[in-house]
N, C-alpha and C positions, 0 to 999 in steps of 0.2 A: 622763582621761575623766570625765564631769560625770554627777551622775544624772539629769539627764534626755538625754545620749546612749543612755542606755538604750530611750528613747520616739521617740526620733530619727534616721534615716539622714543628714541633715545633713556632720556630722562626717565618716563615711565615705567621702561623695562629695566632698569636699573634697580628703580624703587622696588619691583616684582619680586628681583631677583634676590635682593636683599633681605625682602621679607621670608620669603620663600626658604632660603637661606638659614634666617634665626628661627623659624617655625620648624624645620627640620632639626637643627640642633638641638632645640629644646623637646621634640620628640625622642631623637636619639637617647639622650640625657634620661630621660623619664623611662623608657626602654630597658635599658640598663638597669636604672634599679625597681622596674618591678619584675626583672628576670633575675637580679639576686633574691628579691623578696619570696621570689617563685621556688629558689635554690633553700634557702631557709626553711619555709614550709614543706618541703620534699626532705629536708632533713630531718628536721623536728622528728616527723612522719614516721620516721625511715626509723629513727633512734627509739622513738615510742612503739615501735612495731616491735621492733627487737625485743621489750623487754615482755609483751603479750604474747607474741608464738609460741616462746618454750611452755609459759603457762596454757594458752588453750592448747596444745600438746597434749602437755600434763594431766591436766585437769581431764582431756578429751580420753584418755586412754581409763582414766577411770571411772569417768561416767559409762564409758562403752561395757565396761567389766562389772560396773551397777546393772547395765539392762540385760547382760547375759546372764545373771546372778536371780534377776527378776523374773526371766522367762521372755524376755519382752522380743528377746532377737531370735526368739523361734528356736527347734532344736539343737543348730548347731550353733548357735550363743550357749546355749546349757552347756554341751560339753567344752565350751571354749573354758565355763565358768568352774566348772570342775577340775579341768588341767589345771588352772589358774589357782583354784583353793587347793589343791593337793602340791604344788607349786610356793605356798604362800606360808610364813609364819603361821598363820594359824593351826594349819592343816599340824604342821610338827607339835603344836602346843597341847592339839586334840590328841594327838598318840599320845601324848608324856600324861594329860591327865589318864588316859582309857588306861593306860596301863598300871596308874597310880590306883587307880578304881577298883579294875579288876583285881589286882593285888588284895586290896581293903576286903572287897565281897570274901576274895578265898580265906582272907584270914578270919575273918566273920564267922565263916562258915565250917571251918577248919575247928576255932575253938568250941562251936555248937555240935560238932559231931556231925555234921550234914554237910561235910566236902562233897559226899558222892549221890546227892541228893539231886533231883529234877528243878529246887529252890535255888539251887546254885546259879541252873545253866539260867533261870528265868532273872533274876537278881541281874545278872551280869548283862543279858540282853536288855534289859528293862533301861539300864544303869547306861551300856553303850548308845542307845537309841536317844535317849535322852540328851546326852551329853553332844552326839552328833549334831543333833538340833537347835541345840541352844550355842555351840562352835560357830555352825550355818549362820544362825540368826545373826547372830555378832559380825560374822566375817562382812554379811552385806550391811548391815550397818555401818562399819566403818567405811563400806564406799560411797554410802547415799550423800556424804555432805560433796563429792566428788561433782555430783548434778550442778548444785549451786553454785560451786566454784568455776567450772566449767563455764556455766552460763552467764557470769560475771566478767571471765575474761575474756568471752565473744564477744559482750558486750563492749566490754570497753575495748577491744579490738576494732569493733562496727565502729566505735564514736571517732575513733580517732581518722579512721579512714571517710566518713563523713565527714568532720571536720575535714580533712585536709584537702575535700574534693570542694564543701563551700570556701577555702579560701584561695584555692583554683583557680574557679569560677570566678569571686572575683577579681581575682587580680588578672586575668585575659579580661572578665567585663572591662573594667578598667581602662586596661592598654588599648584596648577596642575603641575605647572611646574618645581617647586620646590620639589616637590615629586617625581617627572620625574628623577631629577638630581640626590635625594638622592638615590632610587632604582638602579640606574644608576651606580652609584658610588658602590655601597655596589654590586652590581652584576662584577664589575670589581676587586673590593679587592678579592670576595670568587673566583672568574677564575684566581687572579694573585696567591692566594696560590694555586688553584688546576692545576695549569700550576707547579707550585714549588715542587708541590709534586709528579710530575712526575720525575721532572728533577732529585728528591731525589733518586727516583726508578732506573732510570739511574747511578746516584753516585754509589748506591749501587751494583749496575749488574755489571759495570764494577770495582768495588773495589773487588770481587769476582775470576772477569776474572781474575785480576791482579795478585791476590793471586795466582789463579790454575797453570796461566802461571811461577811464582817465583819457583812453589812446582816442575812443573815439571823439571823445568831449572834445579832445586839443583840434580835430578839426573839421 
């Protein structure tokens, strides 16, 4: 420091500016990368999301065809579930046995002499009704594990989107606070020169006194 920094704020806004200066670029700097860090995590996200949709889709179209099958969606889930079964492999697998069935009863009854007997028509209702139900049972059966799965890819659907919201969070906390420090900083350089630039005010007032007090001493 020179003596006429003494008479001069100069100096000190230099130093300000300078700080000020590297405190913003190392902001910038850090900006930067938790905006790719941010890009990263949006992708991740994005790439993991991709492979959850199709499944809870999936999975969702067959839990829904569980609770029409169960009752659960009221009368027009039943018929949805009906379209659905008569729609479905099983529905065909249930004709091919009824018809395998009924076949077996006529020949039964055929070789007993009682084709045209009352045992017949009862045998074969007996035989259809049975088979319908036990088809039924099966069909929802096969969809009940649809629940689980379902609810496992929401699941892990939720988590990922949780995650990707806590690392979000903090990476704006983060930058927030990093911003925090820069502003911080830069508001204390521009008060340590305008504190300097008083004290300059000061130099100057009393370099003046000092004078007046010499002029009048000389006479």
């Amino acid at each position: 420091m020179g003596l006429f920094d003494l008479f001069s704020n100069d100096t000190a806004e230099e130093a300000a500016r300078q700080r000020n200066a590297g405190l913003q670029q190392g902001y910038d700097a850090l900006s930067g990368q938790y905006g790719q860090g941010r890009n990263a995590i949006n992708t991740g996200a994005n790439t993991a999301m991709g492979y959850y949709n199709p499944l809870v889709q999936s999975t969702g179209a067959g839990a829904g065809a569980y609770g029409d099958a169960s009752g659960a969606n009221g009368a027009v889930g039943t018929a949805r579930a009906y379209d659905a079964f008569k729609n479905s492999g099983a529905y065909g697998g249930f004709n091919f046995a009824k018809d395998q069935g009924t076949q077996a009863i006529d020949r039964a009854h055929a070789a007993g002499g009682s084709l045209v007997s009352g045992g017949l028509d009862a045998d074969t209702a007996k035989y259809v009704e049975g088979l319908a139900g036990q088809t039924w049972n099966n069909y929802t059966a096969g969809l009940q594990p649809y629940l689980g799965a379902n609810s496992s890819a929401v699941g892990g659907a939720a988590g990922v989107a949780t995650g990707q919201g806590g690392a979000l969070d903090a990476s704006y906390r983060g930058q927030g606070n990093a911003a925090n420090a820069n502003y911080t900083g830069q508001g204390a350089s521009d008060a340590a020169a305008t504190m300097n630039n008083y004290n300059v005010g000061a130099n100057q007032l009393n370099a003046l006194m000092s004078v007046g007090k010499l002029a009048a001493g000389m006479f």
